[in-house]
DSSP file (Angstrom, degrees, kcal/mol; ACC not computed):
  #  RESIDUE AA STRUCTURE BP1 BP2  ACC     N-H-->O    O-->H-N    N-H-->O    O-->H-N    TCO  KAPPA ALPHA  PHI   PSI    X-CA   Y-CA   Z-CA
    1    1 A X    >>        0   0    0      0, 0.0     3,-1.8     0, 0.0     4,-1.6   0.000 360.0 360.0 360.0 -46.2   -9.7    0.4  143.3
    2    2 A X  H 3>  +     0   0    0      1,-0.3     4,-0.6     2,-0.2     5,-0.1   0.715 360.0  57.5 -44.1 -28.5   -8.2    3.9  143.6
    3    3 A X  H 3> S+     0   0    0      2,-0.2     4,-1.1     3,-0.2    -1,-0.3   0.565 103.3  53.1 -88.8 -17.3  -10.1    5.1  141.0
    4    4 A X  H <> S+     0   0    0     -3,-1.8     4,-3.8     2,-0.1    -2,-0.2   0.906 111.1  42.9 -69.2 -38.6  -13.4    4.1  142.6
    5    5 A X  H  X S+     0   0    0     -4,-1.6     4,-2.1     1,-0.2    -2,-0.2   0.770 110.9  51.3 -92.1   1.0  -13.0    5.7  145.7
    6    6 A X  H  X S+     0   0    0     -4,-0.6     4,-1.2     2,-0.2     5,-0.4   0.980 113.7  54.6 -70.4 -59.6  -11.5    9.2  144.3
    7    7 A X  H >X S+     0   0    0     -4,-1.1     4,-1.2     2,-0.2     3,-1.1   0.906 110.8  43.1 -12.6 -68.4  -14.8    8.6  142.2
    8    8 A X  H >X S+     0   0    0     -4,-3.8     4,-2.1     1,-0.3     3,-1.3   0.971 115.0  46.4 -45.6 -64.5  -16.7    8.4  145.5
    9    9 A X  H 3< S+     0   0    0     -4,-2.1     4,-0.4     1,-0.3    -1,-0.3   0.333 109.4  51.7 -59.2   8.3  -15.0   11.2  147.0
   10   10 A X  H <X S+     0   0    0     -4,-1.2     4,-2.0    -3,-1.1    -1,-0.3   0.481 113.6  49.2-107.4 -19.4  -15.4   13.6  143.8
   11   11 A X  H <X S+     0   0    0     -3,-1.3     4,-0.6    -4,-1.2    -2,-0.2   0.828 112.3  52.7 -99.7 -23.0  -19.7   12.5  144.0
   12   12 A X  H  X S+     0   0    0     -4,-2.1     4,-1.9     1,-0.2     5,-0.2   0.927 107.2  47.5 -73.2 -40.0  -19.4   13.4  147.9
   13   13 A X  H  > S+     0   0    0     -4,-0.4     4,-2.8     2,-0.2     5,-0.2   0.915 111.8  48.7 -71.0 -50.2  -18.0   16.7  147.2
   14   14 A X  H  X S+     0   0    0     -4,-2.0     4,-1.5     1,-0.2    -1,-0.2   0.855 113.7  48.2 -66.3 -10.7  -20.8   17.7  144.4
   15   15 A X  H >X S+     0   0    0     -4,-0.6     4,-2.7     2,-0.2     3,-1.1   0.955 109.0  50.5 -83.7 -61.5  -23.5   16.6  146.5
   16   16 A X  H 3X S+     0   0    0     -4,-1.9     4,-2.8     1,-0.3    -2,-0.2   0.880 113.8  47.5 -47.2 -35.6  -21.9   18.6  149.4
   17   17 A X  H 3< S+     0   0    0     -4,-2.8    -1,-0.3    -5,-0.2    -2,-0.2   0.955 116.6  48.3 -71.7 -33.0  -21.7   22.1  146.7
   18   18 A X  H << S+     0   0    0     -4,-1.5    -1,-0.2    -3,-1.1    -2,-0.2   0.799 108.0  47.3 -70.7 -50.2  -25.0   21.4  145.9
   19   19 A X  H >< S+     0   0    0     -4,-2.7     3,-1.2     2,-0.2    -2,-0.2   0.939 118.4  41.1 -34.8 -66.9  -26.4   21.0  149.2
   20   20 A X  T 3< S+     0   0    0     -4,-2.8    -2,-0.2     1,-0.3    -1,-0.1   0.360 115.8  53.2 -86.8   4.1  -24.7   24.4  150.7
   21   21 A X  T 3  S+     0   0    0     -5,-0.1    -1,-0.3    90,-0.1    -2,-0.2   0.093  80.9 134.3-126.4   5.9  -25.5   26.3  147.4
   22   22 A X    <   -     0   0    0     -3,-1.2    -3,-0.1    89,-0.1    90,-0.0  -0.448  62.9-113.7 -68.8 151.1  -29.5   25.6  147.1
   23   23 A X        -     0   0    0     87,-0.1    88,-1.1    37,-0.0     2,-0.2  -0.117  30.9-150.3 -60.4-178.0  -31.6   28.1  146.3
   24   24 A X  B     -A  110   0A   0     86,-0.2     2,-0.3    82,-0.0    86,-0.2  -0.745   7.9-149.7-123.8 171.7  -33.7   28.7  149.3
   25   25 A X        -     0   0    0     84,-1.1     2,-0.4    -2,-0.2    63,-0.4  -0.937   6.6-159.6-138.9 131.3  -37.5   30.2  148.8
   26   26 A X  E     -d   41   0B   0     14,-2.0    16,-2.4    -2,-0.3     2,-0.4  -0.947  27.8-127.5-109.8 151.3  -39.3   32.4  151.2
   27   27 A X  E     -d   42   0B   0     -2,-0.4     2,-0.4    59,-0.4    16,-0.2  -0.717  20.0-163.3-115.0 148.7  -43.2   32.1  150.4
   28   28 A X  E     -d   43   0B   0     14,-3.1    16,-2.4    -2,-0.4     2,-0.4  -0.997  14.6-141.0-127.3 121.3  -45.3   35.5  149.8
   29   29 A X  E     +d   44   0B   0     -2,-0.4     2,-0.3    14,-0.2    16,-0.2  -0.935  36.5 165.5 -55.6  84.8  -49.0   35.2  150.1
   30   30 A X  E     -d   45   0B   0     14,-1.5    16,-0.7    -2,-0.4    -2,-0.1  -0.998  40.7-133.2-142.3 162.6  -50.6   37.5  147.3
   31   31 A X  S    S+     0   0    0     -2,-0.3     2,-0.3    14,-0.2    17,-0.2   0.537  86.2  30.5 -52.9 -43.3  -53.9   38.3  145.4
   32   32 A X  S    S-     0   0    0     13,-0.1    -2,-0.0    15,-0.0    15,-0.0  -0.921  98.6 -85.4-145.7 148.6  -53.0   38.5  141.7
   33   33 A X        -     0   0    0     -2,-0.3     2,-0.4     1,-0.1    -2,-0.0  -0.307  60.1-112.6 -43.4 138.7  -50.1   36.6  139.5
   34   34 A X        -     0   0    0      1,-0.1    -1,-0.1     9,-0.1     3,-0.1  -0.873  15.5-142.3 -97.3 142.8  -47.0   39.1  140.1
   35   35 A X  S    S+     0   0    0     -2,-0.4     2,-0.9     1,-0.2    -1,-0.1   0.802  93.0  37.9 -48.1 -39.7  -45.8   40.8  137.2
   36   36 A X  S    S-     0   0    0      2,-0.0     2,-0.4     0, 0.0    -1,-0.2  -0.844  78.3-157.5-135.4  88.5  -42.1   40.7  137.9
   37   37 A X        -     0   0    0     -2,-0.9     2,-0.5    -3,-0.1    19,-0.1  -0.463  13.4-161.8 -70.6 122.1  -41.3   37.0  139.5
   38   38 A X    >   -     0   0    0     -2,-0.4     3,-1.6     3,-0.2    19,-0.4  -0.885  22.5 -98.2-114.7 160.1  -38.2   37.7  141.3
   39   39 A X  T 3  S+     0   0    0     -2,-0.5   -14,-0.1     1,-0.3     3,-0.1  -0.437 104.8  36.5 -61.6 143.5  -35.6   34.2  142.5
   40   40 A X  T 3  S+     0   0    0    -16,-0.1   -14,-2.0     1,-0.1     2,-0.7   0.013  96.3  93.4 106.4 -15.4  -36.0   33.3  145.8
   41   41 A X  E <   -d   26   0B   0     -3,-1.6     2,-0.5   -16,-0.2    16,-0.4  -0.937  51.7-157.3-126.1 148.2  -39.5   33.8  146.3
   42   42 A X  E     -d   27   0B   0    -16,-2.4   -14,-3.1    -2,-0.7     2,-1.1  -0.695  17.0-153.0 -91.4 133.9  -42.3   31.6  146.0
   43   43 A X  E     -d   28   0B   0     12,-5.0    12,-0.5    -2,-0.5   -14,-0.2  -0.739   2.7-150.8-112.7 113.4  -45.7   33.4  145.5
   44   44 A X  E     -d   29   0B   0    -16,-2.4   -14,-1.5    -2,-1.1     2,-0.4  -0.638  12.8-143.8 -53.6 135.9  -49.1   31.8  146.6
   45   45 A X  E     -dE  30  53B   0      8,-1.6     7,-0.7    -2,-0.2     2,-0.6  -0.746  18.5-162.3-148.8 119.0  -51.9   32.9  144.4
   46   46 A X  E     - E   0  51B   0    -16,-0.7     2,-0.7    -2,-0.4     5,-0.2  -0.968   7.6-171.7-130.2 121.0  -54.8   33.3  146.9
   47   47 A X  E >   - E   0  50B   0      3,-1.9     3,-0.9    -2,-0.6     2,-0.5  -0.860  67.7 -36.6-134.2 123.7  -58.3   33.3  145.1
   48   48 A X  T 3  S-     0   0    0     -2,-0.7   -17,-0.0     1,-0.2    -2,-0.0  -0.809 127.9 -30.5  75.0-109.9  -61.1   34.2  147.7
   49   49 A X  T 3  S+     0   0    0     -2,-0.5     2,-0.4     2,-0.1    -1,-0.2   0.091 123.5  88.3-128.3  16.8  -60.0   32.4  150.9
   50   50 A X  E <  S-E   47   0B   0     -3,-0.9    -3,-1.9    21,-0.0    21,-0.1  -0.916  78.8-112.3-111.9 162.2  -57.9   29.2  148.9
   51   51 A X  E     +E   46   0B   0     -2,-0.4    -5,-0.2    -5,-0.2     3,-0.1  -0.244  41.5 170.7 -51.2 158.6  -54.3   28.8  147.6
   52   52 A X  E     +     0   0B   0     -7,-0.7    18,-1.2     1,-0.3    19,-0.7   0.293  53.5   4.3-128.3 -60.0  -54.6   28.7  143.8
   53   53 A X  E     -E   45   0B   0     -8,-0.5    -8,-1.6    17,-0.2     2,-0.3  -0.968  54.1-151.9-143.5 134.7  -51.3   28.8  142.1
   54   54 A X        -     0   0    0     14,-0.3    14,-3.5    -2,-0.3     2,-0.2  -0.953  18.3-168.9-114.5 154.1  -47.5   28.9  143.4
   55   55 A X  E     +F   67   0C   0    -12,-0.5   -12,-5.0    -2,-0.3     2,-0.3  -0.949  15.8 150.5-141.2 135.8  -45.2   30.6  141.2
   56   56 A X  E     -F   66   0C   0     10,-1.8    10,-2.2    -2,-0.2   -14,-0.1  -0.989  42.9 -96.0-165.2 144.0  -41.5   30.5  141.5
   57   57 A X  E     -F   65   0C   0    -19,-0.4     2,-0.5   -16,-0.4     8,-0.2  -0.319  47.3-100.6 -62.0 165.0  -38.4   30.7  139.6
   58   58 A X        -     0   0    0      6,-1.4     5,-0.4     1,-0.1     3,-0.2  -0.845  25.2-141.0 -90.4 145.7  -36.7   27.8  138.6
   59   59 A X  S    S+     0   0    0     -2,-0.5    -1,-0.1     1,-0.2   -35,-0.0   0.965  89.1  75.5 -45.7 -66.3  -33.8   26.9  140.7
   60   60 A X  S    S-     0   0    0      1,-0.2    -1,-0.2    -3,-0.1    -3,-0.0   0.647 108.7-115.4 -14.1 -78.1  -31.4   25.7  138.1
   61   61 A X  S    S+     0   0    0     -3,-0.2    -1,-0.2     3,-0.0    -2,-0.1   0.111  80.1 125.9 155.1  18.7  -30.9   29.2  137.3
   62   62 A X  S    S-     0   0    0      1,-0.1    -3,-0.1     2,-0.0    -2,-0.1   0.900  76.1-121.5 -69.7 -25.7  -32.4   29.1  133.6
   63   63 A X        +     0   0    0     -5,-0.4    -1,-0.1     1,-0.3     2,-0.1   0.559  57.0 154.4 112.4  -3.2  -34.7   31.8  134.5
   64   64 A X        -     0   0    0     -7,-0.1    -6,-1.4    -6,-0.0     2,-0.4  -0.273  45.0-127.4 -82.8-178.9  -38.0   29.9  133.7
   65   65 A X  E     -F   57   0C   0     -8,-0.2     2,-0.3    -2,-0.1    -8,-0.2  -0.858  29.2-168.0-102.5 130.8  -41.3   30.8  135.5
   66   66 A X  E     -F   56   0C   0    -10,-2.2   -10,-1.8    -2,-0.4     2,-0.3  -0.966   1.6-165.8-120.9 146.5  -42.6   27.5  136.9
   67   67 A X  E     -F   55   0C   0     -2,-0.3     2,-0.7   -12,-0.2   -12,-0.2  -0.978   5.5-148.5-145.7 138.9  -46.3   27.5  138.2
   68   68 A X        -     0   0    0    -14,-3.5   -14,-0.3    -2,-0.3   -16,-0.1  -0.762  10.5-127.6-115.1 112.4  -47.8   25.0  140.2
   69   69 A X        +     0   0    0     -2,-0.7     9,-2.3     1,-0.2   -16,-0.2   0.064  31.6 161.0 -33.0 124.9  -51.7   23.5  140.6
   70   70 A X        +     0   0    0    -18,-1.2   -17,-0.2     7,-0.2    -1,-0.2   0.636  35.2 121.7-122.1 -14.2  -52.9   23.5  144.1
   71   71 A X        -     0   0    0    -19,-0.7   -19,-0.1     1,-0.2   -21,-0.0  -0.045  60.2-148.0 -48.1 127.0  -56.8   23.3  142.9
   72   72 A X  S    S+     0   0    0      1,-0.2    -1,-0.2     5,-0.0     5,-0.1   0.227  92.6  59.1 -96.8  31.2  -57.5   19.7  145.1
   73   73 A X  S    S+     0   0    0      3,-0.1    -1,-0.2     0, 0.0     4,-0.1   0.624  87.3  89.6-106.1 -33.5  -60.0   18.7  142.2
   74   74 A X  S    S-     0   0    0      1,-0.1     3,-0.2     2,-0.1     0, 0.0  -0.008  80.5-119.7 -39.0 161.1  -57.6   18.8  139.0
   75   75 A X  S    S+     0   0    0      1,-0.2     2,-0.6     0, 0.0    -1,-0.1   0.829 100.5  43.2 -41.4 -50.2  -55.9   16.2  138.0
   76   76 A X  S    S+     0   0    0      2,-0.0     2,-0.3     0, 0.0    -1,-0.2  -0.810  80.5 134.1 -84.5  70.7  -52.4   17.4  138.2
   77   77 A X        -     0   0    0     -2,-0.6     2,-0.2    -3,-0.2    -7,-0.2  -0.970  30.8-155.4-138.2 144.8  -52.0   19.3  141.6
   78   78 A X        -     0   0    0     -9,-2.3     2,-0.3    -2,-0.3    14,-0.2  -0.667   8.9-137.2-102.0-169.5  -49.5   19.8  144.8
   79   79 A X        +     0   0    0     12,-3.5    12,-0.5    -2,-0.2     2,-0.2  -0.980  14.3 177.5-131.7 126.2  -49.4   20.7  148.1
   80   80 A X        -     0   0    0     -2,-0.3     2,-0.4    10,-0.2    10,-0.2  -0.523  12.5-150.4-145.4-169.1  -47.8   22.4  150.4
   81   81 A X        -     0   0    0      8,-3.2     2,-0.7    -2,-0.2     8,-0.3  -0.980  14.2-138.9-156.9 134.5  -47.3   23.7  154.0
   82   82 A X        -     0   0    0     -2,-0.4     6,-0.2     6,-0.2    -2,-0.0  -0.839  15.3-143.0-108.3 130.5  -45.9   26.4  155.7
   83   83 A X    >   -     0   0    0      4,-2.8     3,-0.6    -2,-0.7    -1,-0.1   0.183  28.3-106.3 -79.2-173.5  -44.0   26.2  158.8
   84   84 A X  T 3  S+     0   0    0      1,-0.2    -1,-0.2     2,-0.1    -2,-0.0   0.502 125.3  63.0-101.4  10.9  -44.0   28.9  161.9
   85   85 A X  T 3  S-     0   0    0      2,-0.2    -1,-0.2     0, 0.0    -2,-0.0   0.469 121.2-116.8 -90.5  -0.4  -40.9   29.6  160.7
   86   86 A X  S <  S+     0   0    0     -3,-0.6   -59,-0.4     1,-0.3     2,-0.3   0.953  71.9 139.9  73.0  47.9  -42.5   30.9  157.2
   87   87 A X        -     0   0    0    -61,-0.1    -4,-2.8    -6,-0.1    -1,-0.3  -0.994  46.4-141.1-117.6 129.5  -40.4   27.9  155.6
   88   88 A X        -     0   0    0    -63,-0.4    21,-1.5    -2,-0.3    20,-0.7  -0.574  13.0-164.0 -80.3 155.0  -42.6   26.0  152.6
   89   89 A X  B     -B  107   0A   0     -8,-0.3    -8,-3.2    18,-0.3     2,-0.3  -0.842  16.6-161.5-132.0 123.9  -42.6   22.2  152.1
   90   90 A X        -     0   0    0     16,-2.2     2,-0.3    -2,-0.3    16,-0.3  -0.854  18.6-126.6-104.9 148.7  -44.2   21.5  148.3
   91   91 A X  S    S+     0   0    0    -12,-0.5   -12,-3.5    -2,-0.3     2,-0.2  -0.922  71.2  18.0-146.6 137.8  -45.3   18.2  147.8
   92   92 A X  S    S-     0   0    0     -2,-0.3   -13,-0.1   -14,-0.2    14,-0.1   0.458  97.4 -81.4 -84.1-152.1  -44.6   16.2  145.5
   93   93 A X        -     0   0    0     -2,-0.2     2,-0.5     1,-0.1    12,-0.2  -0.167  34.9-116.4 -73.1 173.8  -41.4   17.1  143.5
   94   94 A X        +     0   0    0     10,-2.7     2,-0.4    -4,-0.0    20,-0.2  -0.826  35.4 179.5-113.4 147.0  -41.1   19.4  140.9
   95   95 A X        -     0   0    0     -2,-0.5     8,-0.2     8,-0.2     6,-0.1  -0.725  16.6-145.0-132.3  90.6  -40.2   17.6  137.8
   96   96 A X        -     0   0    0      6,-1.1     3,-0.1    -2,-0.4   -30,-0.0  -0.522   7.1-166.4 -62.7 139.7  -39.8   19.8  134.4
   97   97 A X        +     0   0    0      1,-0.1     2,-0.3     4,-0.0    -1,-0.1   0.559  67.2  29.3-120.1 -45.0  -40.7   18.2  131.7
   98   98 A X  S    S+     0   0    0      4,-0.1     2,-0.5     2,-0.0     4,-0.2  -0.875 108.6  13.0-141.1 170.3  -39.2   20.5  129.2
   99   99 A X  S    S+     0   0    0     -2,-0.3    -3,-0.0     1,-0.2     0, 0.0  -0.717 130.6  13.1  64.5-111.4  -36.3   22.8  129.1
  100  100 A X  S    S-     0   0    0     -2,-0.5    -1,-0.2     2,-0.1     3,-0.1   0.312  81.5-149.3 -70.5   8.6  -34.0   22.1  132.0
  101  101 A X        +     0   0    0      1,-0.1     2,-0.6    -6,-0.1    -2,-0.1   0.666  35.3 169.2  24.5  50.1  -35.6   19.0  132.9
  102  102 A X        -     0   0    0     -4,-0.2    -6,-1.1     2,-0.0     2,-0.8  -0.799  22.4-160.2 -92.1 138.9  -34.7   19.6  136.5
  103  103 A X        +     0   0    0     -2,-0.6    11,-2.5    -8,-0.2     2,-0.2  -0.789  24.7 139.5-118.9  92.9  -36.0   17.8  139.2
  104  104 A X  E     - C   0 113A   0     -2,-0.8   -10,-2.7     9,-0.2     9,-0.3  -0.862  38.6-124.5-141.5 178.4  -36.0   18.9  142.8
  105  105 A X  E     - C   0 112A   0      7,-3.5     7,-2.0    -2,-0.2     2,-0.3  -0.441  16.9-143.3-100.6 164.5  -37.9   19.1  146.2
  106  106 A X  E     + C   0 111A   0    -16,-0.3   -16,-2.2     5,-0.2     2,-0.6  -0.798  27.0 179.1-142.1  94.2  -38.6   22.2  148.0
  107  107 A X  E >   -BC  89 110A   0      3,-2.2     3,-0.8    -2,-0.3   -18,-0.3  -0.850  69.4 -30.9-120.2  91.2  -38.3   21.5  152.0
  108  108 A X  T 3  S-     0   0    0    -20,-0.7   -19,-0.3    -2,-0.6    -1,-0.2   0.889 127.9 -41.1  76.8  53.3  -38.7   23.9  154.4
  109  109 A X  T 3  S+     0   0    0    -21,-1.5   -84,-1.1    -3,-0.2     2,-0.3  -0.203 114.8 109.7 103.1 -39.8  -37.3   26.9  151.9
  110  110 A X  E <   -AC  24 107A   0     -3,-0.8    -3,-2.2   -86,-0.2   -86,-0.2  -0.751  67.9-131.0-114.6 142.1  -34.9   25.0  150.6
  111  111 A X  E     + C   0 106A   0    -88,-1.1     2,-0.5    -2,-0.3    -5,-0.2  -0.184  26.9 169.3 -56.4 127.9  -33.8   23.2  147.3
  112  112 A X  E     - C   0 105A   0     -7,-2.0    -7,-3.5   -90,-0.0     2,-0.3  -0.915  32.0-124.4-146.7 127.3  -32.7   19.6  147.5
  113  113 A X  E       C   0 104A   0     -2,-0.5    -9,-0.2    -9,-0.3    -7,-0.0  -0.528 360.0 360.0 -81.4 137.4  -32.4   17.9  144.2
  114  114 A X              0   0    0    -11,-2.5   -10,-0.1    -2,-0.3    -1,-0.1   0.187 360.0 360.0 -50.0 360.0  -33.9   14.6  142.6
């Protein structure tokens, strides 16, 4: 029985490191794909007067480029929303498929993992 709840308490504690060490994302509104994707910000891809593309590091910290459908005919697309605090909500989760196969939400700037 000791050995479950030390269990417990060691899965409360990584959730807690995890929590208070997500990345956060500030979102940048700009024209054309940016050459040089830096962490921490998400960029909206605005072509004419719609969202197109967000582009973002990955959180995990592998360093890939992730870019995300907003076109609302494709198959494959999210969505998202920006708050009046300039904090993004994506919807739905980001799920990699390949590489770091990480899986997380992005709520209101901040990372909260799948």
């Amino acid at each position: 029985m000791n050995m479950n709840i030390f269990s417990k308490i060691a899965e409360w504690f990584c959730y807690k490191y995890k929590t208070l060490t997500a990345p956060r994302y500030t979102a940048r509104n700009v024209a054309d794909e940016p050459k040089d994707i830096k962490a921490g910000t998400l960029y909206i891809v605005i072509d004419g007067d719609d969202p197109d593309t967000l582009i973002f590091k990955c959180p995990c910290g592998c360093n890939a480029d992730i870019y995300l459908n907003l076109l609302k005919d494709a198959r494959l697309n999210w969505s998202f929303c920006v708050n009046q605090k300039g904090k993004i909500t994506i919807s739905p989760s980001i799920w990699r498929k390949a590489g770091c196969k990480s899986h997380f939400f992005i709520r209101n700037g901040k990372v909260s993992w799948a």
